[in-house]
C-alpha positions as CSV (number, residue, x, y, z in Angstrom):
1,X,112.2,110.9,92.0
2,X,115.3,110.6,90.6
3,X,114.8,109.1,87.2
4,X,112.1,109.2,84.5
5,X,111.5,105.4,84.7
6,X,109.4,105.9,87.6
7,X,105.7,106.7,86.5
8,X,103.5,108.2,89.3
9,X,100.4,105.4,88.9
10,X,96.6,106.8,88.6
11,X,95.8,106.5,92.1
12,X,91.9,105.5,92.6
13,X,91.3,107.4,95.6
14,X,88.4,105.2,97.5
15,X,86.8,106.3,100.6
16,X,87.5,103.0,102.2
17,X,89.7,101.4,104.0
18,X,91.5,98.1,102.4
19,X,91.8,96.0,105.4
20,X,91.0,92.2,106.2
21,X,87.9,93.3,108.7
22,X,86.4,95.7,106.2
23,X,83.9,93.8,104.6
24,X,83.8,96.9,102.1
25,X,87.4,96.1,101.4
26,X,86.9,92.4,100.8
27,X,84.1,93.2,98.4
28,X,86.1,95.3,96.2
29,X,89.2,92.9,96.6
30,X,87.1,89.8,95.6
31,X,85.9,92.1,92.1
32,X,89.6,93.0,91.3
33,X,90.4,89.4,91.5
34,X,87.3,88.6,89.6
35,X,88.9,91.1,86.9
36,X,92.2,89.8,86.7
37,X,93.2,93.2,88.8
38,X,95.3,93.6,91.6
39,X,95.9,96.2,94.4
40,X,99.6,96.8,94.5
41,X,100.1,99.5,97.6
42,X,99.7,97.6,101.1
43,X,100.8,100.3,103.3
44,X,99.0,103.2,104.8
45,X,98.6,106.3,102.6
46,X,96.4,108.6,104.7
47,X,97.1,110.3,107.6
48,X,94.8,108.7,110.0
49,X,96.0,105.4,108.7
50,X,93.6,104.3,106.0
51,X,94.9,103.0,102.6
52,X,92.9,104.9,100.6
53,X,95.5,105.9,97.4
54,X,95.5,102.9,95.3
55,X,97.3,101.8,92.3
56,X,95.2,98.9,90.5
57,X,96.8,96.9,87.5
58,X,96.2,93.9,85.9
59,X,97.4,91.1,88.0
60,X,100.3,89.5,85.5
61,X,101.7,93.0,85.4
62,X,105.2,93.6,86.9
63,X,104.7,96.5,89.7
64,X,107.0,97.8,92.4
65,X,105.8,100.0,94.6
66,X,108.3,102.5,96.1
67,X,108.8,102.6,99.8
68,X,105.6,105.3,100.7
69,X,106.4,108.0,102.8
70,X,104.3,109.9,105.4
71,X,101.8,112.5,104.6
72,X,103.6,115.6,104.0
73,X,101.8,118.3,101.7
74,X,98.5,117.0,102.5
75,X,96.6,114.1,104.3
76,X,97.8,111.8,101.8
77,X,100.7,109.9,101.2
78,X,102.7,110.3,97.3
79,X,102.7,107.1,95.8
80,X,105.5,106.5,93.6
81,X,105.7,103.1,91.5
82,X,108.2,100.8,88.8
83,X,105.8,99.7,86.4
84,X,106.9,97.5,83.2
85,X,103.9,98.9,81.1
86,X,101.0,101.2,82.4
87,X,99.5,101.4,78.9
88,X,97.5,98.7,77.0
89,X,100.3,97.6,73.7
90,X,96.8,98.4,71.9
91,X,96.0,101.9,72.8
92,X,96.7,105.0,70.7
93,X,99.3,107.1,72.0
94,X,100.9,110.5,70.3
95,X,104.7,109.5,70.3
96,X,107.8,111.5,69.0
97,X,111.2,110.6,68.2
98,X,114.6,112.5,70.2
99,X,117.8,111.3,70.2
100,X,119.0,111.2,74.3
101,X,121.7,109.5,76.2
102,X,121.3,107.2,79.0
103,X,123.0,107.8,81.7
104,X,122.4,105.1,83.6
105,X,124.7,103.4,81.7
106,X,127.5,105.7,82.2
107,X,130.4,104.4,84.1
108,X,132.1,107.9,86.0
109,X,135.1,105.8,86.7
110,X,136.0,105.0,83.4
111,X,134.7,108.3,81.9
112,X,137.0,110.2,84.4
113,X,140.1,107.9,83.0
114,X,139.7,108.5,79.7
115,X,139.1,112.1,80.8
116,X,142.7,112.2,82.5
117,X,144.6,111.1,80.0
118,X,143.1,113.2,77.4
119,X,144.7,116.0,75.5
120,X,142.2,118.7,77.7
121,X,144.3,117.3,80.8
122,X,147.3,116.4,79.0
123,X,148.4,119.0,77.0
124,X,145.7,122.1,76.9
125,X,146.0,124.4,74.6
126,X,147.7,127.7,75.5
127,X,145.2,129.7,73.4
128,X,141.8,130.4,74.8
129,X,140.0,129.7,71.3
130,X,141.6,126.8,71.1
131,X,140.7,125.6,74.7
132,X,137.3,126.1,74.5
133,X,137.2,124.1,70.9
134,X,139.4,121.3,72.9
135,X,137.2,121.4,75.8
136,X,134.0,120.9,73.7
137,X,135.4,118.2,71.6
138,X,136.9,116.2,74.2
139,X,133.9,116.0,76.6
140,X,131.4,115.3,73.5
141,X,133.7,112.5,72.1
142,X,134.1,110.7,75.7
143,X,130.1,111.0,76.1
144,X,130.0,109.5,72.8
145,X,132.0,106.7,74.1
146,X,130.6,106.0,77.3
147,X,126.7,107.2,76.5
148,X,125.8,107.4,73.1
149,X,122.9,109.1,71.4
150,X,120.5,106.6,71.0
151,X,117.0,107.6,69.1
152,X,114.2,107.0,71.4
153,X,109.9,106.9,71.2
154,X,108.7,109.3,73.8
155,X,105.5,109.7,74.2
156,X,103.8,113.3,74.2
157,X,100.9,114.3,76.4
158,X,99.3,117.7,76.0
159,X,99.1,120.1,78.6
160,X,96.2,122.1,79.8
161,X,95.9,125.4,77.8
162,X,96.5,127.3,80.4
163,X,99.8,125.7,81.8
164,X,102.3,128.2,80.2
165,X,106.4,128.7,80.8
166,X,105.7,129.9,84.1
167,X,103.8,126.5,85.1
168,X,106.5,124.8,83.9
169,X,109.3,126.7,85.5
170,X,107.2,126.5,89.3
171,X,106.8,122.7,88.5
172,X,110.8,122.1,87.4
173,X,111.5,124.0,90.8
174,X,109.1,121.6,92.8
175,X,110.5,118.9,91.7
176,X,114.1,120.2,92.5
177,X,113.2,120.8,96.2
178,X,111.4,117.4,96.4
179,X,114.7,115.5,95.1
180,X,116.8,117.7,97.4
181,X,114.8,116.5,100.4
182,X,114.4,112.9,99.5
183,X,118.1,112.8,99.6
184,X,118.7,114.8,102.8
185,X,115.8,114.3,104.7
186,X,116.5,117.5,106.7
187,X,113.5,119.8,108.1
188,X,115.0,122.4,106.1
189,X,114.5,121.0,102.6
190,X,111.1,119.4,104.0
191,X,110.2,123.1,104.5
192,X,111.3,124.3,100.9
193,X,109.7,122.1,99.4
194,X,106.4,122.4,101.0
195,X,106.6,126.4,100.9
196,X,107.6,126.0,96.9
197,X,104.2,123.5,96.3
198,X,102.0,125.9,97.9
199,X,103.3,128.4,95.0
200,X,103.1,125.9,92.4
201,X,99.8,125.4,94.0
202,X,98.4,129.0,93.8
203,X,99.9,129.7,90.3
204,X,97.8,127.3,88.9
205,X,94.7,128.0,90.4
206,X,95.0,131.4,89.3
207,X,96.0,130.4,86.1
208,X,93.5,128.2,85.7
209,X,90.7,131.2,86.6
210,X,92.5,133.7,84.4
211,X,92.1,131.4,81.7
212,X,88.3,130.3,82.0
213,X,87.0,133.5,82.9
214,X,89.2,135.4,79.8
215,X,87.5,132.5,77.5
216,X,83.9,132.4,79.5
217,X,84.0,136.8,78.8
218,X,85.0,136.4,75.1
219,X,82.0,134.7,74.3
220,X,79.6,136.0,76.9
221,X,77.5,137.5,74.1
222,X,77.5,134.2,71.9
223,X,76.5,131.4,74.0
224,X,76.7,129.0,71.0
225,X,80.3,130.0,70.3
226,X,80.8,129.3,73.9
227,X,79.4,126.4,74.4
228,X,81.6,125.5,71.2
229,X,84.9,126.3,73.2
230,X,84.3,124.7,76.1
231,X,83.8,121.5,74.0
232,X,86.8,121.5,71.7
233,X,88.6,122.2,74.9
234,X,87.2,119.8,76.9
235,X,87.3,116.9,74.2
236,X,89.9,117.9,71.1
237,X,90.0,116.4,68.1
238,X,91.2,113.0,67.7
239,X,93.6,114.7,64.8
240,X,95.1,117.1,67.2
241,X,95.4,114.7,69.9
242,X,97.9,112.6,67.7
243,X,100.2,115.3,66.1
């Protein structure tokens, strides 16, 4: 994915197949209609050529499902979609407020001019303080220009208590070697990417075990403190859910 626009949807994974003939299908496509639901994926998503990953929305909802690509880490497909609003406008959500820039909206050509007729082109300074003070002061001026801070809402979502920097420096990788291939679309990166999910993959299993069994020992002796940890663990407070 190359931009944080795109949401990976909750896919409801049903063991059946959506397909005209299945009369399965047609009953569950008959109660999303009878909801004001709709299916949105209409290609294959499993490997033996099911459609078994859906993503299921309300039916005035603006979807676009990206193009689905083969199974490649597992039997089923990643499904990657546009979606105008996931949320309900009514649901609590824990927000946060960053300044960030949007570079969508930055246009290279006339960055670059602006950039060549500067003084950091121009005329550079002779002295090496003074070049790196000239250097920072000419690029954050022309990205002021041509993509401004702008103060955004981001939402925040909590992370599992065991997902730590490491996690997050396996996951950052991942998702490095899965851009890489979706722009090359080589067997190399393919392979990367695949061998660097299998170790995201086994970091988090054993971080997940390391963590349970650390918290399950510490209150071995005390199964009411224990039964209290799993439950504030399992269902936090709705005050620490919004800070």
């Amino acid at each position: 994915m190359h931009s944080a626009d795109y949401a990976v949807a909750r896919c409801l994974s049903v063991c059946l197949s959506v397909c005209p003939t299945d009369t399965h299908a047609g009953k569950l496509l008959d109660f999303l209609t009878s909801h004001s639901l709709q299916q949105n994926v209409k290609s294959p998503t499993h490997r033996h050529g099911h459609t078994l990953d859906l993503v299921i929305t309300r039916d005035d909802q603006a979807v676009k499902v990206l193009p689905v690509d083969p199974p490649l880490l597992s039997d089923h497909s990643f499904v990657v979609v546009d979606c105008s609003r996931l949320a309900s406008p009514d649901a609590p959500s824990s927000t946060s407020k960053r300044y960030v820039r949007n570079w969508r909206t930055l246009d290279v050509d006339a960055f670059v001019s602006d950039l060549q007729t500067s003084d950091l082109v121009v005329s550079p300074p002779d002295d090496v303080v003074a070049a790196f003070e000239c250097y920072d002061t000419t690029l954050r001026t022309l990205l002021d220009k041509h993509a401004p801070l702008e103060l955004k809402e981001v939402k925040c979502r909590s992370s599992a208590r065991w997902f730590d920097s490491e996690c997050h420096s396996a996951k950052r990788a991942t998702r490095q070697l899965e851009r890489k291939y979706r722009r090359q679309r080589t067997t190399e990166t393919l392979t990367a990417w695949k061998h660097q999910f299998d170790i995201q993959r086994s970091l988090y299993e054993a971080k997940f075990v390391t963590f349970w069994t650390a918290t399950v020992d510490a209150c071995k002796h005390n199964p009411r403190k224990l039964w209290r940890t799993v439950h504030e663990l399992l269902q936090p407070s709705k005050q620490l859910a919004s800070e």
